[in-house]
C-alpha positions in Angstrom: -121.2 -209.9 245.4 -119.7 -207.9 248.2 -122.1 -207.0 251.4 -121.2 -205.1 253.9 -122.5 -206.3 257.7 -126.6 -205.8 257.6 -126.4 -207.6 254.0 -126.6 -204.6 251.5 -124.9 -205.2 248.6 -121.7 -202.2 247.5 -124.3 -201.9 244.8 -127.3 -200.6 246.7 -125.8 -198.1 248.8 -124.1 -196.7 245.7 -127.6 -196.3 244.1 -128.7 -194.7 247.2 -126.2 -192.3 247.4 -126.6 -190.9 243.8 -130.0 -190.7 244.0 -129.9 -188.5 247.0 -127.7 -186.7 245.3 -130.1 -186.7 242.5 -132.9 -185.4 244.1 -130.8 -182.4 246.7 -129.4 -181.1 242.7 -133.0 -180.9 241.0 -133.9 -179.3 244.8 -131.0 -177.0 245.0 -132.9 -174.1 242.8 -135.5 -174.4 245.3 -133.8 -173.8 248.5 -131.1 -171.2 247.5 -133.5 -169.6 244.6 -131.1 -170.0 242.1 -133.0 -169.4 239.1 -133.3 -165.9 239.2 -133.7 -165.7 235.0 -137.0 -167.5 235.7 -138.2 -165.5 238.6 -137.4 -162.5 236.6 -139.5 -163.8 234.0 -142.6 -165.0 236.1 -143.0 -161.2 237.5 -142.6 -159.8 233.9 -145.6 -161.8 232.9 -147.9 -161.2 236.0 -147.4 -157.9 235.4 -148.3 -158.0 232.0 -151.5 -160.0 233.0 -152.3 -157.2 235.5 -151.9 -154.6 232.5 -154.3 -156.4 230.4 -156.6 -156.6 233.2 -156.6 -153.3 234.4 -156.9 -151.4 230.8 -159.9 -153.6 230.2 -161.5 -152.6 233.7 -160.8 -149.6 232.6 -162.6 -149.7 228.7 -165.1 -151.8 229.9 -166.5 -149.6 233.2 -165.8 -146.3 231.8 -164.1 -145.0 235.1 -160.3 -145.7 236.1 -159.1 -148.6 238.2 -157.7 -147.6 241.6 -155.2 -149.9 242.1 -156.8 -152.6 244.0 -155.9 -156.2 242.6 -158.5 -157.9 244.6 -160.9 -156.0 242.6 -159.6 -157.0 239.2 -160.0 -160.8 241.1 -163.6 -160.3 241.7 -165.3 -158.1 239.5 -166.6 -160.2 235.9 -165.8 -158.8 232.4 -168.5 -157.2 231.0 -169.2 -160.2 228.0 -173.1 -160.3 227.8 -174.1 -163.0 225.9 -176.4 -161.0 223.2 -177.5 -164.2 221.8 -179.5 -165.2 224.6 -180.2 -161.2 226.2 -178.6 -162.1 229.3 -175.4 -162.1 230.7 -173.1 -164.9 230.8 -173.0 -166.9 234.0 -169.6 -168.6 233.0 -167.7 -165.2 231.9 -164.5 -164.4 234.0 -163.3 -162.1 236.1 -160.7 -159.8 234.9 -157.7 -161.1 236.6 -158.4 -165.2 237.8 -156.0 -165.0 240.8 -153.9 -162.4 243.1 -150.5 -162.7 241.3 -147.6 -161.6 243.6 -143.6 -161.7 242.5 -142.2 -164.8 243.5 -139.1 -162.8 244.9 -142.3 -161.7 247.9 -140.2 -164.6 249.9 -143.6 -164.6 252.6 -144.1 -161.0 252.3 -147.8 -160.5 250.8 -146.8 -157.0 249.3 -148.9 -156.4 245.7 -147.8 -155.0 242.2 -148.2 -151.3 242.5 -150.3 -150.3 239.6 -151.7 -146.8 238.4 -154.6 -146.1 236.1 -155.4 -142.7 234.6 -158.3 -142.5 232.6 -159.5 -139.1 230.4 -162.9 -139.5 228.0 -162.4 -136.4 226.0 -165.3 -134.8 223.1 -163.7 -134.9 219.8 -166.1 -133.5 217.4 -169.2 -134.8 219.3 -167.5 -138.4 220.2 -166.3 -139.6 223.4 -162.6 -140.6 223.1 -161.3 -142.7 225.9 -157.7 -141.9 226.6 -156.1 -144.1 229.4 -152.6 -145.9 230.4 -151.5 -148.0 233.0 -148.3 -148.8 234.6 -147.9 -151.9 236.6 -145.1 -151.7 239.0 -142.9 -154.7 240.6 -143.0 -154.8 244.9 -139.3 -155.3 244.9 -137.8 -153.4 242.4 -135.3 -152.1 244.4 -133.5 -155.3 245.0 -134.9 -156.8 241.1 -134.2 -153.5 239.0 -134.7 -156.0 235.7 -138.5 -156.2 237.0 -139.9 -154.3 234.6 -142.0 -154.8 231.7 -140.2 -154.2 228.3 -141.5 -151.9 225.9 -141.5 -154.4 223.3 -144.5 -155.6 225.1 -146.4 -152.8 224.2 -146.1 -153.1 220.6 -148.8 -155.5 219.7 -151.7 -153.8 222.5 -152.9 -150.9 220.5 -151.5 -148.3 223.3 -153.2 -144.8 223.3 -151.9 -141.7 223.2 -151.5 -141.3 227.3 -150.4 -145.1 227.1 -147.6 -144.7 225.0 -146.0 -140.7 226.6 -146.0 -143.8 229.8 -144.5 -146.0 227.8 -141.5 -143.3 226.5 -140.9 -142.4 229.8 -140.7 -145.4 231.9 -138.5 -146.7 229.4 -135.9 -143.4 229.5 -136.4 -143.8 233.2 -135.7 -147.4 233.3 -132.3 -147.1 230.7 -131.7 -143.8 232.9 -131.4 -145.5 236.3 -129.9 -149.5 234.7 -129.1 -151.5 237.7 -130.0 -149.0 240.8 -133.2 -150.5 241.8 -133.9 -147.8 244.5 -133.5 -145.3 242.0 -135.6 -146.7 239.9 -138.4 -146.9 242.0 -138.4 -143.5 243.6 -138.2 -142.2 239.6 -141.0 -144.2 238.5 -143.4 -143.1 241.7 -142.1 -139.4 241.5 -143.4 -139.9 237.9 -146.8 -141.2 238.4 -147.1 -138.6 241.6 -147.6 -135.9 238.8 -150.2 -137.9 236.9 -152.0 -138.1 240.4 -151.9 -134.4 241.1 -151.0 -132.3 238.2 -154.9 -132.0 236.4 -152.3 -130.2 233.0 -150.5 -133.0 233.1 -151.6 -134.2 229.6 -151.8 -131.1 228.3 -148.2 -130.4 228.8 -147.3 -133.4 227.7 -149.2 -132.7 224.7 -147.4 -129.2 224.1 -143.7 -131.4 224.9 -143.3 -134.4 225.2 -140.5 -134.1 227.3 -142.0 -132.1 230.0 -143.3 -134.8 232.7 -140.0 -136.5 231.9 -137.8 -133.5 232.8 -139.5 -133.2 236.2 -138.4 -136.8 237.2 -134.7 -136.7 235.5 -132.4 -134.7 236.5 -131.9 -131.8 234.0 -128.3 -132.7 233.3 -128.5 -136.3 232.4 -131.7 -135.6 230.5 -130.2 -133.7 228.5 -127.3 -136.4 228.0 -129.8 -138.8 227.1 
């Protein structure tokens, strides 16, 4: 068996030198964040999670959530235990943890998220119309941060739900790759929801007409 002077055999160094080669390829994701796909997919769920959360805030207290996560992180559902006429020590909070994107890279920036909620009188019963949109920190540098609307599909959106859902998807086809677009779109959008009290109501009338405010009439109309 060859040995080189301190008595380690060819054998052993080779067997050190591919496992530290071993271990810097499994690390290599790590340090140079290769694995964007997975990144990508980690902030699509959060923000799902935070959807969830914040539309059942939202059934549960009768009033709209403001867009503070640390309150979806500290405020219990509303599951009374009827059994027993009290309320369930164990329940859960609506959201168990602050969720962040992992592309924050130290920066403790939040999801931007927007809650409207209307409770309308149809014919002597309250209707609750509300919608949500949860909005990735870095869009502008991840422009595929965005939750799909396939998503949607199985949640039993309302109304004012699914005119968001129509337009952040034209709005997210409109501006593809252009993070910074996208996000200025998407806030211009949910500035009118803030402000404009007719908003539904012109929506109602078309359902084109918060969309044609954001877009630019000439490539909404080549949409």
């Amino acid at each position: 068996m060859s040995l080189n002077q301190r008595g380690f055999s060819v054998y052993t160094i080779i067997s050190i030198i591919l496992f530290a080669a071993l271990v810097f390829v499994l690390a290599l994701p790590n340090f140079f964040n290769l694995d964007k796909t997975k990144n990508e997919d980690d902030c699509i769920n959060n923000m799902k999670l935070i959807w969830v959360a914040a539309t059942d805030y939202m059934k549960d207290n009768l009033t709209a959530f403001d867009g503070d996560i640390n309150k979806l992180t500290s405020t219990f559902k509303k599951n009374a235990d009827l059994a027993q006429g009290k309320e369930n020590k164990q329940r859960s909070h609506y959201l168990e943890k602050r969720l962040q994107c992992p592309e924050n890279k130290g920066s403790k920036a939040d999801y931007i998220v927007f809650s409207k909620l209307i409770v309308e009188d149809v014919q002597g019963t309250q209707k609750l119309n509300y919608g949500t949109i949860v909005v990735c920190p870095n869009l502008m540098r991840y422009p595929k941060h965005i939750i799909p609307k396939s998503f949607y599909e199985n949640m039993e959106p309302t109304e004012l739900q699914n005119y968001f859902i129509d337009d952040l998807d034209a709005i997210n086809l409109l501006a593809g790759v252009d993070g910074t677009r996208k996000l200025n779109l998407i806030k211009s959008y949910i500035e009118i929801w803030k402000t404009d009290p007719t908003a539904l109501t012109r929506i109602r009338e078309n359902n084109l007409a918060i969309r044609n405010q954001v877009i630019p009439p000439a490539e909404a109309s080549a949409m």
